[in-house]
C-alpha positions in Angstrom: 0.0 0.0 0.0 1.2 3.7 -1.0 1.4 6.4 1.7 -2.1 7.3 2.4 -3.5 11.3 1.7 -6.7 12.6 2.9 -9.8 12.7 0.8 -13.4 15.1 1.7 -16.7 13.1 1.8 -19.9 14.5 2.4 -19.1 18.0 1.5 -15.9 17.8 3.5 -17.9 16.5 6.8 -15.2 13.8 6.8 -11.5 13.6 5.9 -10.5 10.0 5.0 -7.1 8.5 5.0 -6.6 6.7 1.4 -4.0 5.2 -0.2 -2.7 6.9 -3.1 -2.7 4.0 -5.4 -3.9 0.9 -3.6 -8.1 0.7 -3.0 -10.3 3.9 -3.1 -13.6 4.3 -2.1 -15.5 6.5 -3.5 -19.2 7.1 -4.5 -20.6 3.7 -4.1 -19.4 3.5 -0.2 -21.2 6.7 0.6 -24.5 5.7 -1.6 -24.3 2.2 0.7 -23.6 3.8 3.8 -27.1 6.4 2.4 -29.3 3.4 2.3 -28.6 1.7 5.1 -31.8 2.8 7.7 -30.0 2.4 11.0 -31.2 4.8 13.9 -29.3 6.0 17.0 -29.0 3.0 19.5 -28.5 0.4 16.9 -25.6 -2.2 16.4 -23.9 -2.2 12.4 -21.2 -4.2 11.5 -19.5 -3.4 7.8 -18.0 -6.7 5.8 -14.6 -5.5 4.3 -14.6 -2.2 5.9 -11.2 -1.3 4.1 -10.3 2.2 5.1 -14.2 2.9 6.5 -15.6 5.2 4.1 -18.8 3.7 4.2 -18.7 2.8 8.0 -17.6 6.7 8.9 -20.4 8.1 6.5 -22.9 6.2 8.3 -21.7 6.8 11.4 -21.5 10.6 10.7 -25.4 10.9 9.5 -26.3 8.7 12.2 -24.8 9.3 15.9 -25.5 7.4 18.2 -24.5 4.1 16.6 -22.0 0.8 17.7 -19.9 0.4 14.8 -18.1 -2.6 13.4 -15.7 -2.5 10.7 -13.8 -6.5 9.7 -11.4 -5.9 7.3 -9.2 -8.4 6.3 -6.3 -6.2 5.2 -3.8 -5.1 8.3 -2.7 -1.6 7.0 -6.6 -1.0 5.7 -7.7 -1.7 9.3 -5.2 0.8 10.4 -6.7 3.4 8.3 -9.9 2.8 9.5 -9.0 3.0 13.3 -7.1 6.1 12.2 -9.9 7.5 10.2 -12.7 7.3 13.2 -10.1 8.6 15.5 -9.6 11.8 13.1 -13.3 12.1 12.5 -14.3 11.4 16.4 -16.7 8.3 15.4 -16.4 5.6 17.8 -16.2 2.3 16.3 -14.3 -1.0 17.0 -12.1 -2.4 14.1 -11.4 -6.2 13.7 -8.8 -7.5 11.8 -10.4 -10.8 10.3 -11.0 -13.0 7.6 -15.1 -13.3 6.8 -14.3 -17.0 5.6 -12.8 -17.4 9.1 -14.4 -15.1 11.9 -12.6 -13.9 14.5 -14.6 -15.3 17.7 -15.5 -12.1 19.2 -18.0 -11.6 16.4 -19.1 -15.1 16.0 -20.6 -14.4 19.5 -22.4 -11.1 18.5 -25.2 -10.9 16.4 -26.2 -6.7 15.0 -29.0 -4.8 13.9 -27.4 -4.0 10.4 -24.6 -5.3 8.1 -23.8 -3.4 5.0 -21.5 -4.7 2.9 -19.4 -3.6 -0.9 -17.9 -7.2 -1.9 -15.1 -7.2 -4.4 -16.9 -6.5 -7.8 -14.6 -8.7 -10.2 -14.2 -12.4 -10.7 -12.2 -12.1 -13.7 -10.2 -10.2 -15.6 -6.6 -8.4 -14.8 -6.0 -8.2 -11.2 -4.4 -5.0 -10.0 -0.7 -4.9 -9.1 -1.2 -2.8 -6.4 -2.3 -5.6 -3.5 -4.1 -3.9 -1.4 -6.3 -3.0 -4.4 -6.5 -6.5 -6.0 -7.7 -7.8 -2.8 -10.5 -5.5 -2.4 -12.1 -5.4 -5.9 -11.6 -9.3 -7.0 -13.3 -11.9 -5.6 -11.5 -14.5 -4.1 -14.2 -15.9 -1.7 -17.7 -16.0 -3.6 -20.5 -13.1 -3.1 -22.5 -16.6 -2.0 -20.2 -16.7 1.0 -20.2 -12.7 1.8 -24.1 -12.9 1.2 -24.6 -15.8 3.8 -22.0 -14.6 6.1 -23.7 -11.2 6.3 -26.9 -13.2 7.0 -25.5 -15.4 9.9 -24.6 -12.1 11.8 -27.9 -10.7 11.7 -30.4 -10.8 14.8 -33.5 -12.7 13.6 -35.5 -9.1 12.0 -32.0 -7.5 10.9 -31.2 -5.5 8.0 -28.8 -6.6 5.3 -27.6 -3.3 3.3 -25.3 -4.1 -0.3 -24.3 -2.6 -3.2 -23.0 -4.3 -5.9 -23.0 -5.1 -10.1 -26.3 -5.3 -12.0 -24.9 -8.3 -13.3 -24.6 -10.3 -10.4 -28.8 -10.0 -9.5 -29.5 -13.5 -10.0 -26.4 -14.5 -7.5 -27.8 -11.9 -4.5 -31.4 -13.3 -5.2 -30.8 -16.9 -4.7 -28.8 -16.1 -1.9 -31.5 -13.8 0.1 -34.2 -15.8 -0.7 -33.4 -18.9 1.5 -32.8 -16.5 4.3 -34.3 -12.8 4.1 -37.4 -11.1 2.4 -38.8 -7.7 2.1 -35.7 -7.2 -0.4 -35.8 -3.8 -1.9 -33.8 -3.4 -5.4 -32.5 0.2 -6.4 -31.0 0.2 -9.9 -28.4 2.9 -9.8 -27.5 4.2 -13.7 -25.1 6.8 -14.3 -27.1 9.0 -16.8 -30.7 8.5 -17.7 -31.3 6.0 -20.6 -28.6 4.0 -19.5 -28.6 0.7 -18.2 -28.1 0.2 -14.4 -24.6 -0.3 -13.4 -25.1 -0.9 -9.8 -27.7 -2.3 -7.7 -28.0 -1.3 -4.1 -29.9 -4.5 -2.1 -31.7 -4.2 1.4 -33.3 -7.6 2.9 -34.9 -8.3 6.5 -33.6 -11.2 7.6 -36.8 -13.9 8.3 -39.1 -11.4 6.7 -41.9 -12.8 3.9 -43.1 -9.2 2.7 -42.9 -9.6 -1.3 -39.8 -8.1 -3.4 -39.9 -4.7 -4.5 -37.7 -3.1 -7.4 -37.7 0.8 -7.0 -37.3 2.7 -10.1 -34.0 4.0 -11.1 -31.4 6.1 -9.3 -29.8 8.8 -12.0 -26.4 10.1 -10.7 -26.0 12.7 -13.2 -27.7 15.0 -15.2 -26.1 15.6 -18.3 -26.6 12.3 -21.2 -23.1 12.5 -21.4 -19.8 13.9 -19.8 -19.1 16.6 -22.0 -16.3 19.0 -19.4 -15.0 18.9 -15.6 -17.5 20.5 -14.0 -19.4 18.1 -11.8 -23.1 17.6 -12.7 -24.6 15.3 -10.5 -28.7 15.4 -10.3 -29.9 17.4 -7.2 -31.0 13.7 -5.8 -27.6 12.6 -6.0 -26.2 15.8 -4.7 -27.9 15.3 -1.9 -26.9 12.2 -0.6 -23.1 12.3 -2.3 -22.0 16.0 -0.5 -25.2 16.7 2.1 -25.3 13.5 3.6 -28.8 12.6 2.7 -30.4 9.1 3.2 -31.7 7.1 0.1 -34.4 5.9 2.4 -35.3 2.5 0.1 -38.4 1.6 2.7 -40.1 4.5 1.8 -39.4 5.7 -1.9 
């Protein structure tokens, strides 16, 4: 991993130590952290926290949580502890392997677990290791999926974001274990197919699947200069902090 600078989220609400070439987060950690419908009290523990972009965003729209980041990478998990120390959100940082949990959280079971698995099961893997390890897949999305399930309370909320493409893996998944599953289709410009999917399932629930009509990040139908142009939806939840509130869209 390359010496870590600091990055603004949420309109410069947080400053979050990143490596310079190895794994950035980026939009899709704040728009998971944005769905995730957690209140004040509550217990949330992140699957591959990395650096906790999407653990800290949470954390800083919603106080009052008990944060848990596991992050399998040792100098990721640094960042992270460094990152809520710097942004004054308390939350406890394992170092762990979700294909072998630590013990501590074996015992524990949370409110919430959000979750950005590696997107890629093929192709080039980055050079960088740090960054191959968090955007290939090495253990399935089955096992993250199930994993995520196991360490929910019976009534818990399962928060993802992930490819379009890999629909049919999350559904077959969730459906043995969790209902009242809420797609959002996220597309990048309107007209364009969804690239991302964001996922939230009650674990034990029966309450029939519902697919929410598109997210459009931007405004523009194509990227014509620098300027940012990001819809006023998007704005909101990307650089005010807003919540995507999936339940009641």
């Amino acid at each position: 991993m390359t010496e870590p600078r600091r990055d603004g989220f949420l309109g410069g609400r947080l400053s979050i130590a990143q490596p310079v070439a190895g794994y950035r987060a980026g939009a899709d950690a704040v728009m998971l952290a944005a769905a995730c419908p957690a209140q004040a009290g509550e217990s949330v523990l992140e699957l591959g926290c990395g650096a906790g972009t999407a653990l800290f965003c949470l954390g800083a729209r919603v106080p009052g949580l008990r944060l848990t980041g596991l992050e399998v990478q040792d100098s990721y998990a640094a960042l992270a502890r460094e990152n809520a120390d710097q942004n004054g959100i308390p939350a406890r940082i394992v170092t762990g392997d979700l294909t072998r949990m630590p013990p501590e959280l074996r015992a524990e079971s949370f409110d919430h677990v959000i979750s950005n698995p590696p997107y890629f099961t093929s192709g080039t893997v980055a050079p960088d290791a740090g960054r191959g390890t968090a955007r290939h897949e090495d253990a399935p999305l089955s096992l993250w999926l199930e994993t995520a399930l196991r360490r929910l309370r019976p009534g818990g909320w399962l928060t993802l974001i992930h490819r379009a493409e890999r629909l049919s893996v999350i559904l077959s998944v969730l459906g043995a274990g969790a209902g009242e599953i809420t797609i959002l289709p996220v597309s990048a410009r309107i007209g364009r197919d969804a690239g991302r999917i964001i996922v939230l399932a009650r674990k034990g629930a029966k309450a029939p699947l519902r697919l929410l009509s598109p997210f459009i990040m931007h405004e523009k139908p194509s990227h014509s200069a620098d300027a940012e142009d990001l819809t006023a939806e998007a704005h909101a939840v990307l650089r005010d902090g807003a919540p995507l509130n999936l339940r009641g869209r």
